[in-house]
N, CA, C and O of each residue as an XYZ file, in Angstrom:
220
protein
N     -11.639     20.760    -25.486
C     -12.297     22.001    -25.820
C     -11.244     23.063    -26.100
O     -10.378     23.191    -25.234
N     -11.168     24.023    -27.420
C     -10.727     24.668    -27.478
C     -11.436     26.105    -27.052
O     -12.663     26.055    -27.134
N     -10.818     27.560    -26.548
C     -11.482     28.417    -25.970
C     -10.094     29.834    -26.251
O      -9.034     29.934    -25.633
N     -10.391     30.350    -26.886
C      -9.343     31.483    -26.942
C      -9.913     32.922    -26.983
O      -9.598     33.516    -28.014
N     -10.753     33.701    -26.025
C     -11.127     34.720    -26.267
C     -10.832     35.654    -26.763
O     -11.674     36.423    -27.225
N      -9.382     35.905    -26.827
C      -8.205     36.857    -27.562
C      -8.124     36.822    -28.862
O      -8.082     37.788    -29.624
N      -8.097     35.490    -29.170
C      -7.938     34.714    -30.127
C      -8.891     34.640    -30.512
O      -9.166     35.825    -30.325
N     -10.182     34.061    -31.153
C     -11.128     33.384    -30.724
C     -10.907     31.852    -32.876
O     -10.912     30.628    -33.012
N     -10.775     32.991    -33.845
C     -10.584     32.062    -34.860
C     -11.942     31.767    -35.398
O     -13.023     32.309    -35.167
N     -11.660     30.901    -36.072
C     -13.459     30.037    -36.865
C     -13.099     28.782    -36.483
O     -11.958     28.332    -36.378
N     -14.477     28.068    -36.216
C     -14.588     26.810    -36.305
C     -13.821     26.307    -35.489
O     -12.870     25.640    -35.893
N     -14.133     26.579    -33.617
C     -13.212     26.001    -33.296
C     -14.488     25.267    -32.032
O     -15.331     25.954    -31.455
N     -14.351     24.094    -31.892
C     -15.481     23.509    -31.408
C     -15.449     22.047    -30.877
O     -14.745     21.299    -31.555
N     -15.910     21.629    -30.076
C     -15.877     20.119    -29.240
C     -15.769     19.392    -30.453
O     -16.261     19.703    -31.538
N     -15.007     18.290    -30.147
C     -14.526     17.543    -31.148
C     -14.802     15.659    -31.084
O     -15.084     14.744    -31.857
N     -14.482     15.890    -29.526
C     -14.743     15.018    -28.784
C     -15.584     14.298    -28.152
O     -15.499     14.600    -26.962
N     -16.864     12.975    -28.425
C     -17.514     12.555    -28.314
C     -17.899     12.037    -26.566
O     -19.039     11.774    -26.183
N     -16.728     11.987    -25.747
C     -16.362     11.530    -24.754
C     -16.008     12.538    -23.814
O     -16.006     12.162    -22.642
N     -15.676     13.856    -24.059
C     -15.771     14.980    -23.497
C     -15.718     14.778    -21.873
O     -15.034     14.345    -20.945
N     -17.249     15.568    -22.305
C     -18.238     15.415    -20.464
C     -17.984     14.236    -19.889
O     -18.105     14.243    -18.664
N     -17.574     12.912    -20.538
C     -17.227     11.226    -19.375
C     -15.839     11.780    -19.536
O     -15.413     11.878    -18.386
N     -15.359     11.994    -19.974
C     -13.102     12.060    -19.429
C     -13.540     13.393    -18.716
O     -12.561     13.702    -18.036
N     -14.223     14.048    -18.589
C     -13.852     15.227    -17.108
C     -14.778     14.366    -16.496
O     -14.085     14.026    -15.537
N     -15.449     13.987    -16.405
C     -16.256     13.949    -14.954
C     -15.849     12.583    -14.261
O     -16.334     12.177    -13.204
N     -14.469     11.657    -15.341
C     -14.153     10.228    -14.403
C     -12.567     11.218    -13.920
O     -11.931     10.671    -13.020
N     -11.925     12.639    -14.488
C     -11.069     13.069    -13.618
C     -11.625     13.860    -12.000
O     -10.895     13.913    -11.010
N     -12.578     14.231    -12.037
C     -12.965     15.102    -10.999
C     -14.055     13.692     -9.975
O     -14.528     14.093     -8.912
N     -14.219     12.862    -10.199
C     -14.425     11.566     -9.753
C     -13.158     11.293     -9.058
O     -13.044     11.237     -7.833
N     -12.110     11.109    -10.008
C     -10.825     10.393     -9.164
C     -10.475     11.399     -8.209
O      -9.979     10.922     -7.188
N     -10.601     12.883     -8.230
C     -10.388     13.738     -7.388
C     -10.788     13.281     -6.204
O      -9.990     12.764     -5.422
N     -12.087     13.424     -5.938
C     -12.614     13.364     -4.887
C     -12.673     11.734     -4.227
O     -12.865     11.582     -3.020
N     -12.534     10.851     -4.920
C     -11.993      9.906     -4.853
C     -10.577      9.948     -3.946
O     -10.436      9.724     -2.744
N      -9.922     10.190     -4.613
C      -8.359     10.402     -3.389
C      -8.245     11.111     -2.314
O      -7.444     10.912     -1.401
N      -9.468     12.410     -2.431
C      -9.240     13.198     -0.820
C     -10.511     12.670     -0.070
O     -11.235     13.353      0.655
N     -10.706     10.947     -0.450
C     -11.817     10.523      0.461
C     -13.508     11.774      1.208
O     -13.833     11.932      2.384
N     -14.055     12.282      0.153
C     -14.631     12.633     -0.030
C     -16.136     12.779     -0.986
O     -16.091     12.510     -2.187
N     -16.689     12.967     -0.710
C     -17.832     13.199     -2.349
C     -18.290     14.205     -2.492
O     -18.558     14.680     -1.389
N     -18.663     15.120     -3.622
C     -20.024     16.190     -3.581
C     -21.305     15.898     -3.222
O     -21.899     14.864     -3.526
N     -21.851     17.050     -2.404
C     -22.637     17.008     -1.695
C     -23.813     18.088     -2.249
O     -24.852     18.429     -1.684
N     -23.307     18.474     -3.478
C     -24.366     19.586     -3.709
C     -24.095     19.794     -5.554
O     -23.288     20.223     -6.379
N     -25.448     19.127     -5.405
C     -26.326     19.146     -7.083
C     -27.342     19.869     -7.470
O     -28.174     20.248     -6.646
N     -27.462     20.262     -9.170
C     -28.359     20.965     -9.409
C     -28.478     20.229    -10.260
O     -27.469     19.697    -10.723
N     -29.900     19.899    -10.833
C     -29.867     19.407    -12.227
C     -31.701     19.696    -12.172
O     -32.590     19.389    -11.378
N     -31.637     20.513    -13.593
C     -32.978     20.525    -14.309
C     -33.515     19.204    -14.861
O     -32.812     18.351    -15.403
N     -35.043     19.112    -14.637
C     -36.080     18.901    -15.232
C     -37.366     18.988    -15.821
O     -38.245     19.483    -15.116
N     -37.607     18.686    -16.744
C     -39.182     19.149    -17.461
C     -40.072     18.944    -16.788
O     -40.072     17.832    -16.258
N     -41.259     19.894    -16.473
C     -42.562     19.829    -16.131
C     -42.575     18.414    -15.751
O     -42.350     17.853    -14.679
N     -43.018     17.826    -17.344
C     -43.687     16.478    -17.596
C     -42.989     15.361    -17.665
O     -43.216     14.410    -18.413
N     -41.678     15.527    -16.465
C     -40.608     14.087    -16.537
C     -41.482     13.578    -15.569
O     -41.764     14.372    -14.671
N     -41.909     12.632    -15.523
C     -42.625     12.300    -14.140
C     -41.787     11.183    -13.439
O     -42.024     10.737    -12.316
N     -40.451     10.676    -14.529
C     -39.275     10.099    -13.806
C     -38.496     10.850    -12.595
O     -37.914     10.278    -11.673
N     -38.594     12.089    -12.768
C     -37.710     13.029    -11.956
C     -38.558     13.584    -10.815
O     -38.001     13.512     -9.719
N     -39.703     14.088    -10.823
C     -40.838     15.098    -10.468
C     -40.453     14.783     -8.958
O     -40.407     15.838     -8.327
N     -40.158     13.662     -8.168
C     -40.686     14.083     -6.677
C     -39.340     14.069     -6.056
O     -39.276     13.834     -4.849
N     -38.013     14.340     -6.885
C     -36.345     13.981     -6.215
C     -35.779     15.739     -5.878
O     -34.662     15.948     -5.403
């Protein structure tokens, strides 16, 4: 991700298909090595997921 508020430019934008999986297998290995896990999630869902509705 590029991000330059100072700066900011045109057209400057995720590029990377794999993004969100290469941070989230580094902050994995994080917590991974200080023998630990997160313990606190947020994640939205729709009304009408009725996969999600009772978690």
């Amino acid at each position: 991700m590029r991000w330059n508020p100072k700066n900011p430019g045109e057209h400057q934008y995720a590029t990377d298909i794999k993004w969100a999986e290469s941070n989230a297998t580094i902050i994995a290995d994080f917590y991974k090595n200080m023998k630990t896990e997160g313990k606190y999630f947020k994640y939205f869902v729709y009304k009408d997921d009725s996969k999600h509705l009772n978690k």
